[in-house]
C-alpha positions in Angstrom: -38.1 -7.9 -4.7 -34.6 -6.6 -5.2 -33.8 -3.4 -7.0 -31.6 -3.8 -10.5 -29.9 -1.0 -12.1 -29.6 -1.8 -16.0 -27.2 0.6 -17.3 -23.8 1.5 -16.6 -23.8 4.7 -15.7 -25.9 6.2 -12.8 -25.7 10.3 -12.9 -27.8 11.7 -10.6 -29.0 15.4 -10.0 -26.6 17.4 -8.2 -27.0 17.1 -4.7 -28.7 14.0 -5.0 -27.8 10.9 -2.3 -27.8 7.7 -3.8 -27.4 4.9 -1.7 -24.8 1.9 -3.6 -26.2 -0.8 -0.7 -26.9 -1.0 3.3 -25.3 -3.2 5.8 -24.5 -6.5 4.5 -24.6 -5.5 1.1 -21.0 -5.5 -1.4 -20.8 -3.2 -4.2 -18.4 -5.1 -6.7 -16.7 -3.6 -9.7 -15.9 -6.0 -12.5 -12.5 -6.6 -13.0 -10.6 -3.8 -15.6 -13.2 -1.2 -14.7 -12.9 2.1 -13.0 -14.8 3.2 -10.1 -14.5 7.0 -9.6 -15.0 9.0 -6.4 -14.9 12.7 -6.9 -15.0 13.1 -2.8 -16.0 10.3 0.0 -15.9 10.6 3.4 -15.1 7.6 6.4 -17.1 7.6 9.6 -15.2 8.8 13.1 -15.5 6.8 16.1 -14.6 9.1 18.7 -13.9 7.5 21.7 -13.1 10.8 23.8 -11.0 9.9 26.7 -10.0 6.5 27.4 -9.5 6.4 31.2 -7.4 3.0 31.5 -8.0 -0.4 31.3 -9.2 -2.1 28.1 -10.2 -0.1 25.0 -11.8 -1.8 22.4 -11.8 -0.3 18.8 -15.3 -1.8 16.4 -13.7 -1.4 12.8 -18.2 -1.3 13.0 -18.4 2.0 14.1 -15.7 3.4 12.1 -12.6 3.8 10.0 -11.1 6.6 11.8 -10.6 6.4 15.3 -10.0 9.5 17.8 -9.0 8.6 21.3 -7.2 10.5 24.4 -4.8 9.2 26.5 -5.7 10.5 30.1 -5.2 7.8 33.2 -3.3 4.4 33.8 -2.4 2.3 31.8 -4.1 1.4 28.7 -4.7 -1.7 26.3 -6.2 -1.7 22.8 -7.5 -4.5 21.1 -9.3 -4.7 17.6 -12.7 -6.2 16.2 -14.8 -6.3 13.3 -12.1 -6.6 10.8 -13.6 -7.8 7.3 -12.9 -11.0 6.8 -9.7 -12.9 5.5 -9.0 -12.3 1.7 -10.1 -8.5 1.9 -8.3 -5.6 3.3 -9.3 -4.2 6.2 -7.6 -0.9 8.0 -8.6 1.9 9.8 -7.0 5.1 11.6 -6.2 6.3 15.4 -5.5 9.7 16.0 -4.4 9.2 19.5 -3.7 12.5 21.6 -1.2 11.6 24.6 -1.1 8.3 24.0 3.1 9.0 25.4 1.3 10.2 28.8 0.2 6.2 30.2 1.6 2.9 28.9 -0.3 1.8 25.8 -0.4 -1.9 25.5 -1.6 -3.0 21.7 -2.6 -6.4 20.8 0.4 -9.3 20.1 -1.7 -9.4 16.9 0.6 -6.8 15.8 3.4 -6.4 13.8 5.5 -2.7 13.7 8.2 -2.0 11.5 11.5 -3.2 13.1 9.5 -5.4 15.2 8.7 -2.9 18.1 6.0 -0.5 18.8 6.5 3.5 18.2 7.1 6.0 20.8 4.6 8.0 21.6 4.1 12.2 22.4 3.7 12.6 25.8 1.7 15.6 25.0 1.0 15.8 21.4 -1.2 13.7 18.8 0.1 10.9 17.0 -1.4 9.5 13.9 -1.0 5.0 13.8 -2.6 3.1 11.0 -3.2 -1.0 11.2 -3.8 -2.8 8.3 -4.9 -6.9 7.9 -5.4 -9.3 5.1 -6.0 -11.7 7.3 -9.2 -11.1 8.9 -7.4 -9.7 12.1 -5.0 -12.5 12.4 -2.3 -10.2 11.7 -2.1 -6.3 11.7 0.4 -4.2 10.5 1.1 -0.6 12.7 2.8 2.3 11.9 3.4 5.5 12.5 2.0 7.9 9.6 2.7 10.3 11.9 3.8 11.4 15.6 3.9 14.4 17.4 1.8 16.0 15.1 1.6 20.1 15.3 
């Protein structure tokens, strides 16, 4: 039997966890309300070093992404965007990513119509956002050769 909260408030003990759903749950807010986060936090997938070939980021194991940059040539691609008709984005904080070539998917669209330059030695922060389900992404730079 499924759990029902009747009010509209919930205010638990300082401290407290409460737990809004699991995995394959949605937490809606009706339309003209206000849902208030006094802090949150967004899970890491760090990838560590990336050695070459084909790096896949899973948007299911996390909304910020950490990566290095460290031998050959590398290629990104993207899954587990939510589906069309929500947003879906996440963030790679990618250290060296200048060093190698970095190949991202043709999914992507940057500003001006070509992909950044990256730090050679340095981190540089992208973000990709879709509508689309992953059909499209837009990249950009929210920040390079950060120090």
């Amino acid at each position: 039997m499924a759990s029902e909260v009747k009010t509209n408030k919930v205010s638990p003990a300082s401290g407290t966890t409460v737990t809004l759903g699991n995995s394959g749950n949605t937490i809606s807010v009706a339309s003209g309300a206000t849902f208030k986060l006094n802090k949150y936090s967004e899970t890491v997938n760090s990838i560590g070093s990336t050695g070459g070939g084909t790096q896949d980021i899973d948007l299911n194991s996390g909304s910020v992404v950490t990566a290095t940059v460290d031998t050959s040539a590398n290629t990104f691609t993207f899954s587990n965007a939510i589906a069309s008709g929500d947003c879906s984005s996440f963030t790679l904080i990618l250290t060296n990513g200048g060093s190698q070539t970095v190949n991202w998917p043709a999914s992507v669209n940057w500003a001006g119509g070509t992909a950044p330059t990256l730090t050679t030695s340095g981190v540089d922060v992208l973000t990709f956002t879709t509508v689309d389900g992953g059909t499209t992404w837009y990249g950009f730079a929210a920040g390079l050769d950060m120090q």
